[in-house]
NUNUFI-121999 format. One record per residue (C-alpha): residue in three letters; x, y, z. Coordinates in steps of 0.5 Angstrom, whole numbers, padded with zeros to 4 digits, always signed. Layout:
NUNUFI-121999
ALAXYZ/...
***
This chain:
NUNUFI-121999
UNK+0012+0025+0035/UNK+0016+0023+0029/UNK+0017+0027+0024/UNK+0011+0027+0018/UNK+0014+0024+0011/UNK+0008+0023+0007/UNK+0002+0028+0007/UNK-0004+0030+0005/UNK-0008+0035+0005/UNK-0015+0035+0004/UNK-0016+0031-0002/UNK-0022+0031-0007/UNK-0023+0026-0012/UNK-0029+0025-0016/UNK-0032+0020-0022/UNK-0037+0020-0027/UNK-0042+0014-0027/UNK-0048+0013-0032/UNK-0055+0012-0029/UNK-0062+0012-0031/UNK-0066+0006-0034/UNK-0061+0005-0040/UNK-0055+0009-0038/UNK-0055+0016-0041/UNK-0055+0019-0036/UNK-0049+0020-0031/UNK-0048+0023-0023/UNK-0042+0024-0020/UNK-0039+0020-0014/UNK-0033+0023-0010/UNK-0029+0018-0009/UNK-0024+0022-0004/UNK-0029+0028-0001/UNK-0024+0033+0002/UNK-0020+0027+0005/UNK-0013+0029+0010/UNK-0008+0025+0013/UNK-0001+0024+0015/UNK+0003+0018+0015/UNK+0009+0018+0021/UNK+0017+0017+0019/UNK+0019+0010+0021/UNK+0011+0008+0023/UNK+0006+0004+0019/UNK-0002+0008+0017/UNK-0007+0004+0017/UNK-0013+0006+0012/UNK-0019+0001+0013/UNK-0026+0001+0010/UNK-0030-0003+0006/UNK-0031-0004-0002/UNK-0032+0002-0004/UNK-0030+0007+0002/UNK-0024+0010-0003/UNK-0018+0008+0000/UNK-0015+0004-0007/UNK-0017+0011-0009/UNK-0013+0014-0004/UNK-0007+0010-0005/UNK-0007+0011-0013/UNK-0008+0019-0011/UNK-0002+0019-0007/UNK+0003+0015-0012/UNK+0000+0020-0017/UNK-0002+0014-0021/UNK-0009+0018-0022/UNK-0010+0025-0022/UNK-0014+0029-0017/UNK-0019+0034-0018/UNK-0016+0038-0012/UNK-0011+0038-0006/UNK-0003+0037-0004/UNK+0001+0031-0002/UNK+0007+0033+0000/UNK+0013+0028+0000/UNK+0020+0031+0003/UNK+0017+0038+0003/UNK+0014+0037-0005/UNK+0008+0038-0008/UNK+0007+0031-0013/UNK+0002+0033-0015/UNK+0004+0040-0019/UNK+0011+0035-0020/UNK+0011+0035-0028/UNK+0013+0028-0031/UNK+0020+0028-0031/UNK+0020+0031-0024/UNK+0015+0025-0022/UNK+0019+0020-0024/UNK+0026+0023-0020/UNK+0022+0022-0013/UNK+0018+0015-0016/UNK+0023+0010-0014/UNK+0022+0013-0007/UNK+0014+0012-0006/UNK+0013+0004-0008/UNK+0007-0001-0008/UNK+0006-0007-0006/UNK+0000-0009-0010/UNK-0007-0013-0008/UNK-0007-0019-0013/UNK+0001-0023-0013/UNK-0002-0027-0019/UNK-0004-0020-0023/UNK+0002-0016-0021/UNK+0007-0020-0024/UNK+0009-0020-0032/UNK+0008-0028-0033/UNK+0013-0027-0039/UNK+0019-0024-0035/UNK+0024-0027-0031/UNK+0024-0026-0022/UNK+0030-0023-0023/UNK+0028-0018-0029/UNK+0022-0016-0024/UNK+0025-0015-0019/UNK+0031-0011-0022/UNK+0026-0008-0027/UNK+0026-0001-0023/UNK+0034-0001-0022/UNK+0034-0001-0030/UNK+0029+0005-0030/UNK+0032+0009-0026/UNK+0040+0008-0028/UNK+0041+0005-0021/UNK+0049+0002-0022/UNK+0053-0002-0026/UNK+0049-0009-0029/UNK+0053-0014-0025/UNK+0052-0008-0018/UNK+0044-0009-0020/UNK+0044-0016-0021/UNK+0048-0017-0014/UNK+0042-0012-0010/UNK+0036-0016-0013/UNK+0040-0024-0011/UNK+0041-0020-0003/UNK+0033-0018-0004/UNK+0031-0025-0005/UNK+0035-0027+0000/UNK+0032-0022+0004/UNK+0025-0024+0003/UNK+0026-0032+0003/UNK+0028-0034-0003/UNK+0034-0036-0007/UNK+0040-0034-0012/UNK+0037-0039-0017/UNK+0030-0037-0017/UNK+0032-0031-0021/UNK+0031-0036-0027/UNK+0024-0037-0026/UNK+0018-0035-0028/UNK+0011-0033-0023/UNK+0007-0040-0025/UNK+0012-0043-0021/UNK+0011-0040-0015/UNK+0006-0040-0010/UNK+0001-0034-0008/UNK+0006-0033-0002/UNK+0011-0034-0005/UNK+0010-0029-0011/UNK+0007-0023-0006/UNK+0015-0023-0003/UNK+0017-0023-0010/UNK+0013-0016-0010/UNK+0016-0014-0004/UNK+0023-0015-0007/UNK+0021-0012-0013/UNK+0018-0006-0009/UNK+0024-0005-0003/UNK+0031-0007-0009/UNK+0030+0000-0009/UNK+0031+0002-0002/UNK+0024+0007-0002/UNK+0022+0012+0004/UNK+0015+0010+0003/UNK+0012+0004+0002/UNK+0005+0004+0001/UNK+0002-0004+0002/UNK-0005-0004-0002/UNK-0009-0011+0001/UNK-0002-0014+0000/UNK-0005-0020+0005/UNK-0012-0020+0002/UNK-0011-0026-0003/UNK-0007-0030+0001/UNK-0009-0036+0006/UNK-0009-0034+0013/UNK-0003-0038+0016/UNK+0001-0035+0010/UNK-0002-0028+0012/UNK+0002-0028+0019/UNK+0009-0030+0015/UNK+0008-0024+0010/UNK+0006-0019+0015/UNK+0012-0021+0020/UNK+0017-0020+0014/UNK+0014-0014+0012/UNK+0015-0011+0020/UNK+0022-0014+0020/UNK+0024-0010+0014/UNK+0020-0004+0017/UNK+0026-0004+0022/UNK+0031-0006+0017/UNK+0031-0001+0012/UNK+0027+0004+0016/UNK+0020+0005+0012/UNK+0014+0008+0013/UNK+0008+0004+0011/UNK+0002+0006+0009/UNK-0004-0001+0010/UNK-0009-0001+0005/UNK-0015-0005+0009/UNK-0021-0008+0010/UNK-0019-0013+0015/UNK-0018-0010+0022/UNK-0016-0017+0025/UNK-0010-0015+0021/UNK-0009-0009+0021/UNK-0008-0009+0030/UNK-0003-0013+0028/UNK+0002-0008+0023/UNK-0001-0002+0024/UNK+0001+0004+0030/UNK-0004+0009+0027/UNK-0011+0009+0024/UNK-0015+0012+0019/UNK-0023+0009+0018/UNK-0026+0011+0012/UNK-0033+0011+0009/UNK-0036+0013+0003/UNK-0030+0017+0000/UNK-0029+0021+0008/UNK-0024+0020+0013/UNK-0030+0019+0019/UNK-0025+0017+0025/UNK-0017+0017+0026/UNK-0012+0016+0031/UNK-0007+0011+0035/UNK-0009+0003+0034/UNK-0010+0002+0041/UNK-0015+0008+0042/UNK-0019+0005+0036/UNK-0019-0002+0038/UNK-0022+0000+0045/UNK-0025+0007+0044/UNK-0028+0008+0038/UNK-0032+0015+0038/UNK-0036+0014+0031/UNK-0042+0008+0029/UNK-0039+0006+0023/UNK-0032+0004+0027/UNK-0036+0000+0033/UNK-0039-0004+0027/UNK-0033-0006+0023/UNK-0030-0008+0030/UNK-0036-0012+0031/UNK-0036-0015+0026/UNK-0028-0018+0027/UNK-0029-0026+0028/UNK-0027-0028+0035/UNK-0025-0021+0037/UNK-0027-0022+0044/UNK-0021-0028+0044/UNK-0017-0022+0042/UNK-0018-0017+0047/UNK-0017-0023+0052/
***
């Protein structure tokens, strides 16, 4: 087995929701109860659940972009969460996102090219014209063009505008790569496209992904292992095939179940 570059360790995440008849009172919800996984050097972890299962969370957790209440996420051996904020933004550019929503995610009132090459500017990566150069290679990369640097997001379609948020995550070059229900916006025949660009560039650069979903059809397509949540606990893990075709527990048989045309797809 391939070597773990993102790990954690039993994750707790818990939120203060008001209740009662006229919202004075609150209950607690744990969002992330006692939650471990790890993701494999090179390989894609899938997380999948319905709304409100706590993977979004997760994703948040990992990148530090909210606190936790408790556990570790180890990146290269360091514990991120006990990383003060200079620290943080020194291993950043190796843990980037891919957000869910390619019309929220962009700023209308910047440039692609200001986009993609936001994160080289903030980390000081090259001269201005090394920076300019690696952000036209990226479009390349993801399938668009030299001149659409000039552009703003409205002149682009959703496809279009998620390979901008791959490029604007991959300029950088990061180990890990978390993709949180980077296709879920998107109709299905662009899905496909975005799905066979992102495991290109898995083999190209060498990424390790982590797939926020709640979409196992679309998942069996990009992910090597597999992590099911539910109500903020990990209920079931392992490799793609052996959950697709063993699922030990009730809550995974339902989500397969649920998949349309699923006995086309294990013909």
């Amino acid at each position: 087995m391939s070597e773990s570059v993102l790990v954690a360790n039993n994750l707790v995440k818990t939120y203060t929701q008001r209740s009662g008849k006229f919202g004075f009172g609150t209950t607690l919800v744990k969002a992330l109860d006692n939650v471990s996984i790890r993701l494999r050097a090179g390989s894609t972890l899938a997380v999948v659940g319905e709304s409100g299962s706590g993977k979004s969370t997760l994703a948040r957790c990992l990148l530090q972009l909210q606190p936790l209440d408790s556990g570790e996420v180890l990146f290269a051996g360091q514990d991120l969460s006990k990383m003060n904020g200079a620290e943080l933004r020194s291993v950043r550019k190796n843990l980037q996102m891919v957000f869910q929503d390619p019309f929220a995610s962009l700023n209308p009132r910047m440039r692609v090219g200001e986009i993609v090459g936001e994160g080289l500017l903030i980390h000081r990566l090259g001269s201005s014209a090394e920076q300019q150069q690696k952000v036209i290679a990226m479009l390349k990369r993801v399938g668009l063009t030299e001149v659409d640097m000039q552009k703003y997001p409205h002149e682009f379609s959703g496809g279009q505008r998620q390979r901008i948020g791959i490029a604007r995550a991959l300029v950088l070059q990061p180990k890990v790569v978390v993709c949180d229900e980077p296709v879920s916006a998107l109709d299905v025949s662009i899905q496909a496209q975005i799905l066979l660009l992102l495991k290109e560039l898995q083999q190209e650069m060498s990424l390790s992904y982590l797939f926020i979903s709640h979409d196992l059809r679309v998942v069996r397509h990009i992910a090597d292992d597999i992590v099911v949540m539910y109500q903020g606990r990990v209920v079931e893990q392992g490799v793609v095939v052996d959950i697709y075709q063993q699922p030990q527990h009730e809550y995974t048989r339902n989500l397969l179940a649920a998949i349309p045309g699923k006995k086309a797809m294990n013909a």
